[in-house]
C-alpha positions, -999 to +999 in steps of 0.1 A: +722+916-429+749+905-455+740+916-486+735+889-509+748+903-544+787+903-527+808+877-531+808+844-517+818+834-473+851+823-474+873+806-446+888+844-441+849+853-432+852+830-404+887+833-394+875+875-389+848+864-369+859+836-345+894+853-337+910+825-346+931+813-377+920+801-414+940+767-409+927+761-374+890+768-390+898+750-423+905+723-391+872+726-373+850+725-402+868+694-418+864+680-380+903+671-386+931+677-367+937+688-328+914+717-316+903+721-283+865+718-275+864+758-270+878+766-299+857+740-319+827+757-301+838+792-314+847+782-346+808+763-351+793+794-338+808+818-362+798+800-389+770+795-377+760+827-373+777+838-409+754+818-429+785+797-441+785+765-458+816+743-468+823+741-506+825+705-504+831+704-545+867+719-536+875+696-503+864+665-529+892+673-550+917+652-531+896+623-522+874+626-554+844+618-539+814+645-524+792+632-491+760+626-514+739+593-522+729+595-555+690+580-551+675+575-587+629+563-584+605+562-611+579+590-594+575+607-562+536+607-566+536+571-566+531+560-528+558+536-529+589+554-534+586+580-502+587+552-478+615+536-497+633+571-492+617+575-460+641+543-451+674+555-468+672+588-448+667+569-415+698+552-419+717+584-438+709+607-410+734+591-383+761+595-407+777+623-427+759+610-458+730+628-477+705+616-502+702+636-536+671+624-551+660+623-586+628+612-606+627+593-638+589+588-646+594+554-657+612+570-689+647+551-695+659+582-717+656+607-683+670+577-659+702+579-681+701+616-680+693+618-644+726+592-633+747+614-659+744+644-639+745+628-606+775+605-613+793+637-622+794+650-589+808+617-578+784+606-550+801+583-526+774+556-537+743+550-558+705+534-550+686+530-582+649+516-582+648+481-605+673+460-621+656+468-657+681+499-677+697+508-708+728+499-718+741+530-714+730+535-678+742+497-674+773+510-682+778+541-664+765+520-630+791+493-635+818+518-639+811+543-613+836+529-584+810+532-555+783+512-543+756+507-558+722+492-548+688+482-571+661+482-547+624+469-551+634+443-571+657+407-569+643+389-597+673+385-619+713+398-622+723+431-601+752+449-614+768+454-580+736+444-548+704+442-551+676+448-525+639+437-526+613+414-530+605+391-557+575+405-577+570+372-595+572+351-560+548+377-549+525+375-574+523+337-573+516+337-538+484+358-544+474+333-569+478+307-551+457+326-523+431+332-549+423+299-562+424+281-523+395+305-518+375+288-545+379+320-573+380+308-607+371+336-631+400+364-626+404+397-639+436+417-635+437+455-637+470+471-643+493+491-658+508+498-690+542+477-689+565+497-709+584+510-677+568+494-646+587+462-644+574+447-613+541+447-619+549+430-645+564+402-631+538+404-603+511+396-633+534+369-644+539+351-610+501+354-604+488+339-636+512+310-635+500+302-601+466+303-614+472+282-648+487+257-625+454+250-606+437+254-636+424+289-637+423+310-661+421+354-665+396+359-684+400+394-689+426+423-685+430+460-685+461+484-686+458+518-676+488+547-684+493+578-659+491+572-622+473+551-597+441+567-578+408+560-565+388+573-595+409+553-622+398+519-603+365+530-603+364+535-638+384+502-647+359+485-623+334+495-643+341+488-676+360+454-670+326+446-648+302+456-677+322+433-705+335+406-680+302+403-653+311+371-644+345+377-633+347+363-592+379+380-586+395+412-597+434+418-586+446+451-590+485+460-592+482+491-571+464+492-539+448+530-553+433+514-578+423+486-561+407+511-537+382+529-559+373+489-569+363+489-537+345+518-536+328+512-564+318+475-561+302+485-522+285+513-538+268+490-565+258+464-536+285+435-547+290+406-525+326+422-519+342+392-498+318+363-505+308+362-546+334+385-556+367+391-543+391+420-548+434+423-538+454+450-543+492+452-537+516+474-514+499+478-481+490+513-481+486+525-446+466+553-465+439+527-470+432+520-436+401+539-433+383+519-462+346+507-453+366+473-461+402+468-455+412+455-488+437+418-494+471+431-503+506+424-499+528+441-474+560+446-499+583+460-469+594+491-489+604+508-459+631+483-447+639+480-485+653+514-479+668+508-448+689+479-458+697+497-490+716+527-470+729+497-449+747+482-478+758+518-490+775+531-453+793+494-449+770+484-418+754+452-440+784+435-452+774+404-476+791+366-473+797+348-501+790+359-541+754+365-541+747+402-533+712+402-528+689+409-502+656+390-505+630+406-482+595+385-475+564+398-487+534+393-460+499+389-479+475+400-460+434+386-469+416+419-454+381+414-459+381+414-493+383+374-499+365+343-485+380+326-460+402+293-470+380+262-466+386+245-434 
């Protein structure tokens, strides 16, 4: 075994151990010039075998670029971002492209810090959750010569392409869902706005929807930290004990919307008939529920996929508008009363 405290595997290494020369292996692993298949073969093995890995920061030099997809979400605990990523790596994997991930926790400070160090690597193309940054981020995104892609979101101005939904369209849509089924007195359950942008404009969309047939929420709450069973149940609580005549509760997370659930079966609520409950992103997670809750289906997976699209050159755009509007599907569960016939 090589011990690991010597220096670095070089070219030489492999040259020694293939029999062959540096500038025929220098060949083999850039997969340039003309080698025959049994040389390749020998060449792949040895280095194989070695433990050897390109320094792809030195063969960047001349084309000033390095194989990597810089891929910027607010969490990785949050359901919704792994099948987002889950979709970029699909598409990534039949390429020479790889995704370097990074975290922000909804914190526009760290999202700067986060693209800083990424951009400096000079990934050969960026995909960045949201179309809400800083300036400075703004800036560095604008002026980083590669592609680059806000997913999740289309309502407003990309910097370069944009791939999404529309919250606010999405939100409507659910309103208008709630007051055909006959809801009038709506509570919403949430969270806290300062960095979680679409739910934002999915609370926006659905109360405009509901103001236009003459509904009105007649009670909120806004929760900070992240979505689980256990904080529905709680909010459910309290917004039941000072709203109790609420008829319908929508939820921005389909977690939280969960424990509702949970909590309004355990207390033997008319769950579906007197009192109705949606949540929002189609958990497959949830699919166990005694009840399978409304939600919307916000497609984050082909999000992802289209986002990668855009970044290897297979999706090519026609005309000015670079963005790619995916279709939410709402989807009533058993959570809602039927539409009148």
């Amino acid at each position: 075994m090589r011990d690991s405290s010597k220096r670095p595997l070089t070219l030489r290494d492999v040259s020694e151990a293939s029999g062959v020369s540096e500038m025929t292996v220098s060949r083999v692993l850039r997969n340039r010039g003309d080698v025959s298949a049994k040389t390749r073969a020998k060449v792949l093995e040895a280095a194989r075998m070695l433990g050897y890995v390109p320094n792809k920061i030195a063969g960047a030099l001349a084309s000033n670029r390095v194989n990597l997809v810089a891929v910027i979400v607010p969490s990785l605990a949050n359901l919704v971002f792994p099948e987002v990523l889950a979709g970029i790596s699909d598409v990534l994997d039949k390429t020479e492209l790889q995704p370097v991930i990074g975290a922000t926790n909804y914190d526009p400070v760290k999202e700067e810090k986060t693209l800083f160090e990424m951009l400096s690597w000079r990934p050969s193309g960026v995909i960045i959750a949201g179309l809400e940054h800083s300036d400075a981020t703004r800036a560095m995104l604008a002026n980083s010569g590669v592609p680059v892609i806000e997913v999740m979101d289309v309502d407003g101005d990309p910097i370069d392409a944009a791939v999404g939904i529309s919250h606010w369209r999405a939100g409507f849509e659910v309103g208008q869902e709630i007051a055909a089924r006959g809801y009038r007195r709506v509570g919403v359950l949430g969270t806290k706005m300062d960095g979680d942008h679409r739910a934002r404009k999915r609370i926006e969309g659905l109360e405009r929807a509901l103001s236009e047939a003459g509904i009105s929420v007649v009670d909120s709450m806004a929760y900070s930290g992240w979505s689980g069973f256990a904080k529905g149940r709680e909010m459910t609580a309290q917004m039941l004990d000072r709203a109790p005549d609420v008829d319908f509760l929508f939820y921005t997370n389909d977690l939280t919307g969960a424990g509702g659930l949970l909590y309004c079966l355990d207390k033997g609520l008319d769950v579906g008939g007197a009192l109705g409950l949606a949540g929002f992103n189609a958990f497959d997670l949830l699919n166990g529920l005694p009840r399978q809750l409304a939600t919307v289906d916000s497609r984050r997976r082909e999000v992802g996929e289209m986002a990668a699209r855009i970044i290897t050159g297979e999706h090519v755009f026609e005309g000015d508008d670079r963005r790619v509007e995916l279709t939410p599907t709402f989807l009533p569960g058993d959570t809602m009363r039927p539409k009148p016939a």
